[in-house]
N, C-alpha and C positions, 0 to 999 in steps of 0.2 A: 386717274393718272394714266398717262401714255404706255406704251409697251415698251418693253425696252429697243433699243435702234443699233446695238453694236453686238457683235459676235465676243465669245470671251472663251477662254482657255483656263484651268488653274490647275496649280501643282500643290496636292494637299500632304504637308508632313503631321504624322500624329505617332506618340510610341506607347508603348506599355512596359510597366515595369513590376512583375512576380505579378502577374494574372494571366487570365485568358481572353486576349479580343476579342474573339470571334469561335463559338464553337463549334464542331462539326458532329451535328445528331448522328450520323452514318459511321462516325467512329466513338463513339462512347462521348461526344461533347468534349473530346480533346481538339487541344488548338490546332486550326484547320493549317492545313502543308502542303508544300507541290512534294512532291515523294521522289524528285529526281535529281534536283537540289536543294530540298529542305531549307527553302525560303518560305515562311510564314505568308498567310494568306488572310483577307479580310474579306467577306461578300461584300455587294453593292448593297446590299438592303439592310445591311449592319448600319451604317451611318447615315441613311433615308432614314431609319424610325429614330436615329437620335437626333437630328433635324428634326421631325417630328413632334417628337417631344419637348423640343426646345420652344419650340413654334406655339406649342398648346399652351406650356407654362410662362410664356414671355406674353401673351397677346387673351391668355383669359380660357381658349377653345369658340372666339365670338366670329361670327363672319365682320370682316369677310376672311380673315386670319385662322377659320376654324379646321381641323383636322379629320380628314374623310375615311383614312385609314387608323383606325383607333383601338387600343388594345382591347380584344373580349366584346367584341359589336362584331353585332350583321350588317354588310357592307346593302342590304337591299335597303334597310330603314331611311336612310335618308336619299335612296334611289327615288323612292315612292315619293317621299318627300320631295324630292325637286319637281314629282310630275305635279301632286297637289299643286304645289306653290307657283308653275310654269303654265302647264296647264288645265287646272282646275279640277282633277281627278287623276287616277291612276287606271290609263287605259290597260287592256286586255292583250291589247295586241297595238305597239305605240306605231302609227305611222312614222317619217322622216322628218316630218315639221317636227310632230311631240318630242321624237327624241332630240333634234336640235337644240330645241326649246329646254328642255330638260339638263342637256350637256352645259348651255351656257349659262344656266341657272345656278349646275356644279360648279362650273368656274369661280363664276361669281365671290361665290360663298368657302371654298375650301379652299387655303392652300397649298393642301398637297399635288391638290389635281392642278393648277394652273403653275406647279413647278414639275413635278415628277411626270403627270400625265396619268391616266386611272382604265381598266376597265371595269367598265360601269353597265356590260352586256347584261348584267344577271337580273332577275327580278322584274321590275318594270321593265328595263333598257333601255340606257340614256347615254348609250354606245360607249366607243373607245373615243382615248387622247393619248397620242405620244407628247410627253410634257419635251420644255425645253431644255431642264435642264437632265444630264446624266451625269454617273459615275462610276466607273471602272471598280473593279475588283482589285484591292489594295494590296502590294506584295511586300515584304519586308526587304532593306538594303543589303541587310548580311542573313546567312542564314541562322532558323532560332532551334532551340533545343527542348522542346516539349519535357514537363515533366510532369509523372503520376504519383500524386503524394498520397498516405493514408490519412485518415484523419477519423477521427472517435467522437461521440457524440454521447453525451454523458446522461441523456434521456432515451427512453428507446417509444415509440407512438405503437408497435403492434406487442399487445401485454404478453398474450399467452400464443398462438399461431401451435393450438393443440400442443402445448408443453404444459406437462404438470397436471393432463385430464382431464383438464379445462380452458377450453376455444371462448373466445371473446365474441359476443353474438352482436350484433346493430342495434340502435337503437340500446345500447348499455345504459343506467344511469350511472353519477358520479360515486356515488356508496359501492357498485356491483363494481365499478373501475378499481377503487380503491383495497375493496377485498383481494382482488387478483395480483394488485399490486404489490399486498403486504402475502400474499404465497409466493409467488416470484422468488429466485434466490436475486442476488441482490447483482451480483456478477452479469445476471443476465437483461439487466435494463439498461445496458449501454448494445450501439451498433457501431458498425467500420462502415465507414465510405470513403470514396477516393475524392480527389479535389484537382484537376489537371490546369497550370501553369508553364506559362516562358518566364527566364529570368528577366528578359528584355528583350524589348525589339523596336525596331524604327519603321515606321510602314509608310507607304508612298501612295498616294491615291491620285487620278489623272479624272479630271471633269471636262463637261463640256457643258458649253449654256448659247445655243444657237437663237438668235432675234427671229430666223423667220419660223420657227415652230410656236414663239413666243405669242405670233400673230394668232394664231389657233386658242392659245388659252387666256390670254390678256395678262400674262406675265409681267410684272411691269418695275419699273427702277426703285420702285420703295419694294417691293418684295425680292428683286437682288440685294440688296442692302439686309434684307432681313437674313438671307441663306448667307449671307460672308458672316454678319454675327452669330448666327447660328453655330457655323461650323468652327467658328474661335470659341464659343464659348457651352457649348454642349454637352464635353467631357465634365464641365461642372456641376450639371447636374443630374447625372449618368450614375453614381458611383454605387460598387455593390462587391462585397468582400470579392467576388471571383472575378469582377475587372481588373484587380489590385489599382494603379495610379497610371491613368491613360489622360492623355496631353496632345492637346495642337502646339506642335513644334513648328510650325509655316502654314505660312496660306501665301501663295505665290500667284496674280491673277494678270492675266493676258490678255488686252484690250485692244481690240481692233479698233482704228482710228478714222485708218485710210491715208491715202496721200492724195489723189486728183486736188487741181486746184480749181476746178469745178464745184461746188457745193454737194448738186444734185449726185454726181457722180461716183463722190465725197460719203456719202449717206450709205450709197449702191455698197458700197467696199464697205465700209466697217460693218453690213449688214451680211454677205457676202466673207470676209477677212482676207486678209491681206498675206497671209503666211498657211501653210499646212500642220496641225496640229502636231502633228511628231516633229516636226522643228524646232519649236516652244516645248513642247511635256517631256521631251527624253533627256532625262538626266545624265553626268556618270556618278557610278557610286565605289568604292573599293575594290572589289571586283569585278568592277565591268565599266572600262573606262572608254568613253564615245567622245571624238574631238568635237571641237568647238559648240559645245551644249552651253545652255544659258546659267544653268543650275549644275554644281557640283556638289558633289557630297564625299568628304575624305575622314580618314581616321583620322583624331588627330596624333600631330608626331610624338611618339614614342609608347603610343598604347601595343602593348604586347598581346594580350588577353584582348577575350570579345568585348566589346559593348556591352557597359552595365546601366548607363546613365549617356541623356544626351550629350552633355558634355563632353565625350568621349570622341565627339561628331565634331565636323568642320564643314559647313555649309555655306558656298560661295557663290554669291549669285554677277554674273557679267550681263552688264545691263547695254555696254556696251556692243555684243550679241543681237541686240534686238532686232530682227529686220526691221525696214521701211514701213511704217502704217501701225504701228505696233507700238502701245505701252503698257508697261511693266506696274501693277498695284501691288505693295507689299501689307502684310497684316500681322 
């Protein structure tokens, strides 16, 4: 199949509702925040492994559909592997043919690498790829309000931690478990942990999916087709008590066309686009209102309190907005 031949833009809505998006290890795995206006934060690499994942479980893990970045794997195994398969061993020191050789064999065969782009220096080395497509780091519309809950766990996994004179050694068997257990007072086989949540939030995510990078990985119109399902239908099979109920609210996509009534010229432009992405991706939302945007986002009237549930939202899309060369995919 061809590569794809047009530049594209999309404006991704997705919320959550009493979980945590996105955590941040650097703060206790509380939900990540700009700290100056306490608008909610998502990384980029948060919604690449849930594409990921969608990808693996929609298509098998089979090439050429298979997934290069995978939970708990060494990214060199299937390095070595592309030199085997490309070129007939796993040199020592790869020349620029082998690694050529070797990159377009990744291609090939992964989809993460002929969308995201991989490096793939490590190991054999079968170089770098800037993929076509990106994704910005997702900010929420209104700001959210982190919350640290307690929470009790009515088993407790370490018995004794030198209580009661007796330390719990490795290698225990289940009888030696069980003695310690029945000395234990009873009070003390429960723990407290914490559990951090937003009540809600609306997040906004800005992509790019550029045709001439496309060129480099062989990116191609049935694997866009796979990333728009992907990213509608991902949160579906995502779910884990500390998401709580996270949802694509929009998928809003931005097709460069062209205008020339030349053909060839025609190809140039939609490859090229016809508009500058902040044209297209800049919304206004409640507080922050920018004229003549293609996409608005308003409370709806008479909500007094924050945002508990989308409904709460009013999302208008002016398609009339569009510049010259430009259509609007909605999903």
């Amino acid at each position: 199949m061809s590569n794809i031949q047009n530049r594209y833009e999309f404006l991704y809505l997705f919320d959550c509702e009493n979980g945590n998006p996105n955590g941040d290890p650097d703060a206790g795995n509380a939900p990540r925040i700009d700290p100056e206006d306490m608008h909610g934060m998502v990384s980029d690499v948060a919604p690449k492994r849930r594409v990921r994942n969608y990808v693996q479980a929609a298509r098998g893990n089979e090439s050429p559909f298979a997934i290069f970045v995978e939970h708990s794997t060494n990214l060199n195994r299937p390095i070595a592997l592309a030199h085997e398969q490309a070129n007939g061993e796993v040199p020592v020191k790869a020349t620029k043919d082998k690694v050529r050789n070797a990159r377009a064999w990744m291609c090939g065969n992964f989809y993460d690498v002929r969308t995201f782009g991989a490096v793939m220096s490590t190991g054999a080395n079968a170089g770098q790829l800037r993929g076509p497509v990106q994704f910005s780091f997702s900010r929420s519309v209104d700001p959210i309000m982190p919350m640290d809950l307690g929470i009790t766990r009515v088993a407790d996994a370490n018995l004794t931690k030198k209580k009661h004179g007796v330390e719990e050694k490795d290698g225990m068997g289940s009888e030696e478990l069980m003695s310690l257990e029945n000395q234990a007072p009873e009070d003390t086989l429960r723990t407290m942990g914490r559990k951090s949540i937003i009540p809600y939030g609306l997040y906004a995510m800005k992509g790019f999916v550029s045709a001439n990078l496309a060129e480099g990985t062989g990116f191609s119109d049935r694997d866009l087709e796979l990333l728009w399902d992907a990213l509608c239908n991902m949160w579906d099979h995502d779910r884990s008590a500390s998401k709580g109920m996270m949802s694509c609210r929009g998928l809003y996509v931005f097709k460069h066309v062209g205008t020339d009534s030349d053909p060839n010229q025609r190809v140039r432009q939609a490859k090229l686009g016809c508009a500058p992405a902040h044209r297209l991706l800049d919304f206004s939302t409640p507080s922050r209102r920018i004229e003549n945007t293609i996409v608005e986002i308003k409370h709806r009237e008479g909500l007094v309190t924050s945002p508990r549930l989308f409904s709460d939202y009013d999302v208008q899309v002016h398609e009339d907005r569009l510049p010259a060369g430009v259509e609007l995919i909605r999903f």
